[in-house]
C-alpha positions as CSV (number, residue, x, y, z in Angstrom):
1,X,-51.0,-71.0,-35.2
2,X,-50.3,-73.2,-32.4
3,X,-47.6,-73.5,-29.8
4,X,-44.9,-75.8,-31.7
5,X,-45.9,-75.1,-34.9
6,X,-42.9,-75.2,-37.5
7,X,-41.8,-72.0,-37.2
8,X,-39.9,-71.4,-41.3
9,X,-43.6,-71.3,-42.9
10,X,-44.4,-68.1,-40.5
11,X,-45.1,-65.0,-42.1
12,X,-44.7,-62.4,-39.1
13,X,-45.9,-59.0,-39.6
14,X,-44.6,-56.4,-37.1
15,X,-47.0,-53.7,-36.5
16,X,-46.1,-51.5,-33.4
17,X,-46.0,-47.9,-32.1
18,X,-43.0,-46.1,-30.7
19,X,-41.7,-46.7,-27.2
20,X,-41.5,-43.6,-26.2
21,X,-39.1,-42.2,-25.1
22,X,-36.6,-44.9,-26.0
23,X,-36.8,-46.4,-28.9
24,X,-38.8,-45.3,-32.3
25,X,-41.6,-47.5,-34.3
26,X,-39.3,-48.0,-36.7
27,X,-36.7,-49.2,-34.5
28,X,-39.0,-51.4,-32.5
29,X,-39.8,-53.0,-35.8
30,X,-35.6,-53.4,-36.5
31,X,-34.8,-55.0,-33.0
32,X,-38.1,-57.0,-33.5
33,X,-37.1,-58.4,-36.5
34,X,-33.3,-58.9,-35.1
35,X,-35.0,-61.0,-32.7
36,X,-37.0,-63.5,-34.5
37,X,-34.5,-63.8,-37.0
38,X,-31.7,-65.1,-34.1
39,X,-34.2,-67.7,-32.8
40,X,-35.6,-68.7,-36.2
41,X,-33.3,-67.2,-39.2
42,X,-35.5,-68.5,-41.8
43,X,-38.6,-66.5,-40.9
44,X,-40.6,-64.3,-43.2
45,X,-40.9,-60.7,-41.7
46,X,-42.6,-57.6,-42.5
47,X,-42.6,-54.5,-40.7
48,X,-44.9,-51.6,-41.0
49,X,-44.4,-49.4,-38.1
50,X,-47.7,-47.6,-37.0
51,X,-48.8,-44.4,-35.1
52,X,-52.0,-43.1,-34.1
53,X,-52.2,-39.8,-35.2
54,X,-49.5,-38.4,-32.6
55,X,-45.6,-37.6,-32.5
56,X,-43.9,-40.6,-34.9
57,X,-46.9,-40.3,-37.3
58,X,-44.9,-39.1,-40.5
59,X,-41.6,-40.9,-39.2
60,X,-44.4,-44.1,-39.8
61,X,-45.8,-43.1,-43.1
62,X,-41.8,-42.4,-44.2
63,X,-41.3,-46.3,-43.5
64,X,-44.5,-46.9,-45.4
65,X,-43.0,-45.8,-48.8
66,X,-44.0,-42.2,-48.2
67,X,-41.5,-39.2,-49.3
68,X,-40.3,-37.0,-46.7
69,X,-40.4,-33.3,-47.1
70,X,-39.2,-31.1,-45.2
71,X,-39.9,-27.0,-44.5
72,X,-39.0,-23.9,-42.1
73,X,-41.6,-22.9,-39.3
74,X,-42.6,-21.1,-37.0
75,X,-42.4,-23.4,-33.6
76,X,-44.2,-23.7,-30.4
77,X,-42.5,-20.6,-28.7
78,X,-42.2,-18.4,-31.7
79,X,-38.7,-19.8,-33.2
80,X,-37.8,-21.4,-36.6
81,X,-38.0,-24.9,-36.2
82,X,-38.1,-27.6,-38.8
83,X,-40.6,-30.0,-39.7
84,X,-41.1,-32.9,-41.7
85,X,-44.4,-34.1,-43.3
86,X,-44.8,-37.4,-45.8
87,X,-46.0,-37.2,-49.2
88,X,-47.6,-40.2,-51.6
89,X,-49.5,-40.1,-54.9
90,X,-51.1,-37.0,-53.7
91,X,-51.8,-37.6,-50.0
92,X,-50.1,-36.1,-47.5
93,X,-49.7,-37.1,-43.9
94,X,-49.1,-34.0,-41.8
95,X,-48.3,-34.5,-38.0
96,X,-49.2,-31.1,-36.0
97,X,-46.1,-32.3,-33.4
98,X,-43.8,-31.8,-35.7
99,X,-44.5,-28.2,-35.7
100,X,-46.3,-28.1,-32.5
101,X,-45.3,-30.6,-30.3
102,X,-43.7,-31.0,-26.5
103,X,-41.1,-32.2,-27.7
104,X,-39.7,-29.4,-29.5
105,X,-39.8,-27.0,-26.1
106,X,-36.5,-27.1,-24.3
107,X,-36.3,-29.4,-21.2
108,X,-38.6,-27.9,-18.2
109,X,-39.9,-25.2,-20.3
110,X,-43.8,-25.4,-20.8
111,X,-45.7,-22.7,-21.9
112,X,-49.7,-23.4,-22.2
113,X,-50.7,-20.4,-22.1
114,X,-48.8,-18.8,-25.0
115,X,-47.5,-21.7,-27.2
116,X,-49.1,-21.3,-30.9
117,X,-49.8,-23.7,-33.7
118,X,-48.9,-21.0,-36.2
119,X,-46.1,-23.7,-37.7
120,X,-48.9,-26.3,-37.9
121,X,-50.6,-24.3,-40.4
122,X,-47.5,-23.7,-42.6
123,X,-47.0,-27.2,-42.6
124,X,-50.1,-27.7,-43.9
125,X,-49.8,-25.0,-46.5
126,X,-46.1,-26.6,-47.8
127,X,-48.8,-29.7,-48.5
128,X,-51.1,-27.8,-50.4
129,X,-48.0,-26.0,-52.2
130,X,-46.8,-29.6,-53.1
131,X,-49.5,-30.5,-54.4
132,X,-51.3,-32.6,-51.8
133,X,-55.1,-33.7,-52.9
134,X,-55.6,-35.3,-49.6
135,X,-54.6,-34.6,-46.0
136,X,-54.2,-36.9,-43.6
137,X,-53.6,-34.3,-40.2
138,X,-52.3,-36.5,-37.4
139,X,-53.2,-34.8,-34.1
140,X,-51.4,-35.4,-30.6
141,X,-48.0,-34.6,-28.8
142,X,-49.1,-30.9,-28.8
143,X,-47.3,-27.8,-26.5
144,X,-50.3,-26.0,-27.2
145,X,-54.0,-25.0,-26.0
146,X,-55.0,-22.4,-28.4
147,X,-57.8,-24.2,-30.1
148,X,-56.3,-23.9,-33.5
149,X,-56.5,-20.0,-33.7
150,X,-52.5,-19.8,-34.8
151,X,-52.7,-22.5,-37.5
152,X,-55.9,-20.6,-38.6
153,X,-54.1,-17.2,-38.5
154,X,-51.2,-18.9,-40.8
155,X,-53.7,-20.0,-43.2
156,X,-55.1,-16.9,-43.7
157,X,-57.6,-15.9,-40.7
158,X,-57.8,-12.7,-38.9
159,X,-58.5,-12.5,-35.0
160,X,-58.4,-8.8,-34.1
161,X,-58.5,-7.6,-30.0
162,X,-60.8,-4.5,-29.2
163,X,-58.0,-2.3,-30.8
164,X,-58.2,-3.7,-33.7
165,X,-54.8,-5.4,-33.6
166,X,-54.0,-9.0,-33.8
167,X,-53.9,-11.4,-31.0
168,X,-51.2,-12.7,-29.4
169,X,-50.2,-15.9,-29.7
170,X,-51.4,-18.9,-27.5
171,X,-54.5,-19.8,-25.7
172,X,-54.8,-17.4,-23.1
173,X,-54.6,-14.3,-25.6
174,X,-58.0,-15.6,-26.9
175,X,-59.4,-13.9,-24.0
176,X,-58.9,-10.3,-25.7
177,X,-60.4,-11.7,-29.2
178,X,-63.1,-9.3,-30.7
179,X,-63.3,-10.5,-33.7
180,X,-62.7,-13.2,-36.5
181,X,-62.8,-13.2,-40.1
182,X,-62.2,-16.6,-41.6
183,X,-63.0,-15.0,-45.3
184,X,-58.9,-15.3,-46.1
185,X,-58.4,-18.8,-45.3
186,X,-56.3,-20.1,-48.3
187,X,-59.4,-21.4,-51.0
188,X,-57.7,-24.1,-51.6
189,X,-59.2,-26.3,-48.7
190,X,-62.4,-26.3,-50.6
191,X,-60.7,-28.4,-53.0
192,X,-58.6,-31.3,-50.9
193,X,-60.1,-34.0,-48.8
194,X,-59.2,-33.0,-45.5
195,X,-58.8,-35.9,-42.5
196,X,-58.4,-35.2,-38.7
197,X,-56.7,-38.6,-37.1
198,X,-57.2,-37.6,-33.6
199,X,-56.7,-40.9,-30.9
200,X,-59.2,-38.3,-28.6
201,X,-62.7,-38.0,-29.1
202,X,-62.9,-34.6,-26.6
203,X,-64.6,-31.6,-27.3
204,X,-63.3,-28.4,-27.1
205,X,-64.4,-26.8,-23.4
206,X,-66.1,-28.0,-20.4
207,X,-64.7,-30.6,-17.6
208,X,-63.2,-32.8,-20.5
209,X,-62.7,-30.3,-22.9
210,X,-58.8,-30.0,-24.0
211,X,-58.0,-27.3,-21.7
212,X,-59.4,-29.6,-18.0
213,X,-58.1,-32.9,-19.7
214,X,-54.7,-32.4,-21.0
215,X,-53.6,-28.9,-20.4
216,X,-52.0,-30.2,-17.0
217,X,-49.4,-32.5,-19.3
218,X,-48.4,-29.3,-21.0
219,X,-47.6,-27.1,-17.8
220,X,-51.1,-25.4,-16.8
221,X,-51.9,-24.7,-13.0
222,X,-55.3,-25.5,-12.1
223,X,-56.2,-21.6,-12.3
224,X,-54.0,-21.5,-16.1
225,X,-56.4,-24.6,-16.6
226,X,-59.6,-22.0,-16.0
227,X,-58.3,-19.2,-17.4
228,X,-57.5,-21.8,-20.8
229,X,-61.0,-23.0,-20.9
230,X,-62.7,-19.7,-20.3
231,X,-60.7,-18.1,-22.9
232,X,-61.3,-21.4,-25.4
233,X,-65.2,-20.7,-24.6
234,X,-64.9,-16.6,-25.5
235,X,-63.1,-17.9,-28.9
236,X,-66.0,-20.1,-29.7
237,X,-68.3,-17.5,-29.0
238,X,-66.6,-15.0,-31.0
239,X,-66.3,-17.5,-34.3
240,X,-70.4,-18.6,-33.9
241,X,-70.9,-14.6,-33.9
242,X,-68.5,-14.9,-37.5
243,X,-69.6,-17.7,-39.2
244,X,-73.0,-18.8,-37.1
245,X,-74.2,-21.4,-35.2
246,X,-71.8,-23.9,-37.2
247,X,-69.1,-22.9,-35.0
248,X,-70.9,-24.2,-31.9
249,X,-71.7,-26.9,-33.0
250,X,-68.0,-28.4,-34.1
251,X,-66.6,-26.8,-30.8
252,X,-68.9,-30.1,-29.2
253,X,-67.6,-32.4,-31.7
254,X,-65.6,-36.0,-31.1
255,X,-62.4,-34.6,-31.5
256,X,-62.3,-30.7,-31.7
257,X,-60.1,-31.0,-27.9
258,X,-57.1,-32.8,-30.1
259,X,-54.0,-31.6,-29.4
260,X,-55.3,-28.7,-27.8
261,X,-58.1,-27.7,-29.7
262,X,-56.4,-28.1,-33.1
263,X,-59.1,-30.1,-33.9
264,X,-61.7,-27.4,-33.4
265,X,-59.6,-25.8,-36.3
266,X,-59.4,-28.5,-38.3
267,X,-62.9,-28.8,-37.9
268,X,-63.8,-25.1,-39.0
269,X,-61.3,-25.9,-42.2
270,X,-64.2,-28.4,-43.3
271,X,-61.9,-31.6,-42.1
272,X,-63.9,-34.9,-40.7
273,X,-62.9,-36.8,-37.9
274,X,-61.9,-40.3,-37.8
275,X,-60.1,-42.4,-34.5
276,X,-56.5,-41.7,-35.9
277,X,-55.0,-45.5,-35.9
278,X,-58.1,-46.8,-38.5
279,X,-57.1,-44.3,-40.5
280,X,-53.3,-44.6,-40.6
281,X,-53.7,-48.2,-40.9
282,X,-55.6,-47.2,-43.6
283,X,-53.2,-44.5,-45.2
284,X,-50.3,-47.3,-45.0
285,X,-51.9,-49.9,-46.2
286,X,-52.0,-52.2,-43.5
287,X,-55.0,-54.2,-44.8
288,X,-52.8,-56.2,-47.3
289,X,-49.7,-57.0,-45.3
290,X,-52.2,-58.5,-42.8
291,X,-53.6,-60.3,-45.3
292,X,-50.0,-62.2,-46.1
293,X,-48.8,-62.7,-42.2
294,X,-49.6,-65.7,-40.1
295,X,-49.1,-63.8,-36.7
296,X,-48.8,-60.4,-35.4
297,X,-46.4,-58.5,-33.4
298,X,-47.8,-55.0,-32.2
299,X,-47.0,-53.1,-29.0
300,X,-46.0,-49.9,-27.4
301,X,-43.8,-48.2,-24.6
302,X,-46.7,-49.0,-21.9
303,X,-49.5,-51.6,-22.2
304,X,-52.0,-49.8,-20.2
305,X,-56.0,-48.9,-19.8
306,X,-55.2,-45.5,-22.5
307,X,-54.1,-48.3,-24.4
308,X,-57.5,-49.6,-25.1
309,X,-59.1,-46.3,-26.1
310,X,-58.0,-45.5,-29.4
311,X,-54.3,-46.0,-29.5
312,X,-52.3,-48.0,-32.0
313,X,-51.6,-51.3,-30.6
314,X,-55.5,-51.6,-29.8
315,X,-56.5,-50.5,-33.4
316,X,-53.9,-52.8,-35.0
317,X,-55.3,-55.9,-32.8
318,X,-59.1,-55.8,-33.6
319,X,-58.5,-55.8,-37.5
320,X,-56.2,-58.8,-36.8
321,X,-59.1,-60.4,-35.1
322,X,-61.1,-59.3,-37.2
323,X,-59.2,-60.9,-40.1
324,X,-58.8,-64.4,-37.9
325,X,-54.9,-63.3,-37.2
326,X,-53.2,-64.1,-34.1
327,X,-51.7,-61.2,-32.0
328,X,-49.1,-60.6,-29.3
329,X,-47.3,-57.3,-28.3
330,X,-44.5,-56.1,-26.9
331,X,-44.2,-53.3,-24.5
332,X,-42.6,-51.8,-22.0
333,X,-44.4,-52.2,-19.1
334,X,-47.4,-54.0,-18.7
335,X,-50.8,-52.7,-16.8
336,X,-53.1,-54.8,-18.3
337,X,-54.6,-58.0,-16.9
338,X,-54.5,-61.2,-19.0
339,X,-58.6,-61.1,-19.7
340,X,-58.5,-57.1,-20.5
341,X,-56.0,-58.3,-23.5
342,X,-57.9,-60.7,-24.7
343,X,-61.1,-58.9,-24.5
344,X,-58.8,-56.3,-26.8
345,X,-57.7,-59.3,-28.8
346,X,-53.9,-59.6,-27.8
347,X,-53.1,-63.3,-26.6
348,X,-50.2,-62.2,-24.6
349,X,-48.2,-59.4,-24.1
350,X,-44.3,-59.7,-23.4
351,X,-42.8,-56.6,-21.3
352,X,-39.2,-55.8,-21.2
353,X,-39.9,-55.5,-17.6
354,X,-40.4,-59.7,-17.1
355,X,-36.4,-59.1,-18.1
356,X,-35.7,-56.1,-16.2
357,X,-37.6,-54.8,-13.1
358,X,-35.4,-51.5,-13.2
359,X,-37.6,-49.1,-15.4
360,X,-35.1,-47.1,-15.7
361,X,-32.2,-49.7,-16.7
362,X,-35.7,-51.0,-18.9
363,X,-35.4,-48.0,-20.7
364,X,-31.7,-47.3,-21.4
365,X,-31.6,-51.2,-22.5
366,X,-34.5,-51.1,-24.4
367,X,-33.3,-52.3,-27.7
368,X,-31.3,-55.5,-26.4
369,X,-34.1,-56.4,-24.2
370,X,-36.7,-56.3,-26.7
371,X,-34.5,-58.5,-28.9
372,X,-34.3,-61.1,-26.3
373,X,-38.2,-60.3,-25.8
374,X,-38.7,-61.1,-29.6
375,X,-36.6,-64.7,-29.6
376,X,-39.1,-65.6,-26.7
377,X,-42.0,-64.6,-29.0
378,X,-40.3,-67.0,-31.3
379,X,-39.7,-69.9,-29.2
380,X,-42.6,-69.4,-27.5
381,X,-45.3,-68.5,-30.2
382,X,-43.7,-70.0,-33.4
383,X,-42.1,-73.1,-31.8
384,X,-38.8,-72.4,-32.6
């Protein structure tokens, strides 16, 4: 499409993620669309809000078409919380934030060393329960850094201290494990195809295992961050002396570190890792809406150099090129340089922040500002 090109035989397909902290995916996609549709009222939109594997993943899938369930866990800290996960024909999308996540602590509370993914696990057994054939497990957004012993444990594992009792929850009571017995795990896994959507390709210990890399964003002091990774180490040891050298060898894996070594325990449930925005573009059928749109509209709440390594907006623009579709985003804030978005396939990127220097006013105005952002596009892009 070229600049001044009549504008009514446009077939726009908005494909963003969340900007966080301010506005949803699906909300982008509403004040997107609000947007186009007051510079050009005629155009054809679709929207088909994305995620990557992180917080906003079954939120996405919801908007897809997907059913949402919901169910009462066990949270972060130990409390009933609940969560939501999406189910379709048989797939289900599960999101470990939802049970797991920051989000759910309580402002300026962190706890990295003793936050559990216990609730993940239900989650995932409410999926089996209802039926799910297929499990799409989006990791990201975690509280936790206990390298997926408490979803384990919910599903059925034992990890025993020298005394025989069971382990506390939370990475740094992996320290005390004796012993593991994964012989309970619910059978059922044998029988579903099981997917890890991870946007990390980490492994699980070492200087950028899950513990050095990301337990800082959860609330770890450097010596929390030593005692996490040691601890995370012991655990792996423990499970090769359980189930052999298997263990080891997933603990080095692309993508055990997710969300704080959940995906070391996805791993040991028999799951295979894939970059989690090919497969949710996959999961909500992204292929054919980008086969009817004549230009694409992706984006997230920061444009930045994380952006380029396995996040949504990234994965959505280099099936567009790859399809010969053109691609702008929209974003918050913009830290990319014009050839590092084209080298990524974007042609331009509009921040609210060309409308409002303020980041803060940015993000309290976010929905009006991303409207006027979107007539731009319009007048701009499709020659309104």
């Amino acid at each position: 499409m070229t600049d001044g090109a009549v504008s009514e035989a446009a077939r726009v397909l908005i494909a963003a993620d969340k900007f966080k902290g301010s506005l949803t995916a699906v909300q982008v996609a509403e004040r997107v669309t609000a947007g186009l549709r007051r510079a050009v009222p005629g155009v054809e939109v679709e929207t088909l809000p994305v995620a990557d594997g992180g917080d906003g993943t079954v939120a996405a899938a919801v908007a897809a078409g997907f059913e949402r369930r919901e169910v009462r866990v066990t949270g972060p800290l130990g409390e009933p919380v609940t969560a939501a996960f999406a189910l379709r024909d048989g797939t289900a999308v599960v999101e470990m934030a939802e049970a797991s996540g920051l989000q759910l602590l309580p402002a300026g509370v962190f706890a990295p060393l003793t936050a559990t993914t216990y609730g993940s696990g239900e989650v995932l057994k409410a999926a089996l329960d209802a039926g799910a054939r297929t499990i799409v497990f989006g990791v990201g957004g975690s509280a936790t850094t206990d390298g997926g012993a408490g979803m384990l444990a919910a599903l059925g594992a034992v990890f025993l201290d020298a005394d025989g009792r069971p382990v506390g929850p939370g990475g740094g009571a992996l320290a005390g494990l004796a012993s593991a017995d994964l012989s309970g795990i619910d059978p059922r896994f044998a029988d579903v195809g099981f997917v890890l959507a991870s946007d990390v390709d980490n492994p699980l210990t070492g200087p950028k295992g899950c513990a050095a890399v990301y337990g800082p964003q959860k609330g770890a002091t450097p010596e929390e961050v030593e005692a996490l990774d040691a601890a995370l180490a012991h655990y792996a040891r423990v499970l090769e002396q359980a189930i052999g050298p298997k263990a080891a060898e997933l603990a080095a894996s692309p993508g055990a570190g997710g969300a704080g070594g959940i995906g070391y325990g996805a791993l040991l449930l028999g799951a295979s890792f894939r970059p989690g925005i090919e497969l949710m573009l996959d999961v909500l059928g992204f292929a054919p809406a980008l086969e009817r749109a004549t230009l694409v509209i992706t984006g997230e709440g920061s444009l930045d150099e994380q952006t380029l390594h396995g996040k949504a907006p990234a994965g959505v623009a280099a099936a567009a090129r790859a399809a010969g579709k053109e691609v702008v985003a929209v974003c918050g804030r913009l830290r990319l340089d014009q050839s590092a978005l084209r080298a990524a396939g974007i042609r331009r990127a509009y921040p609210l922040t060309e409308l409002e220097p303020d980041p803060a006013a940015c993000i309290a105005n976010a929905g009006p500002l991303l409207e006027q952002v979107a007539a731009n596009i319009a007048a701009e892009v499709l020659g309104a």
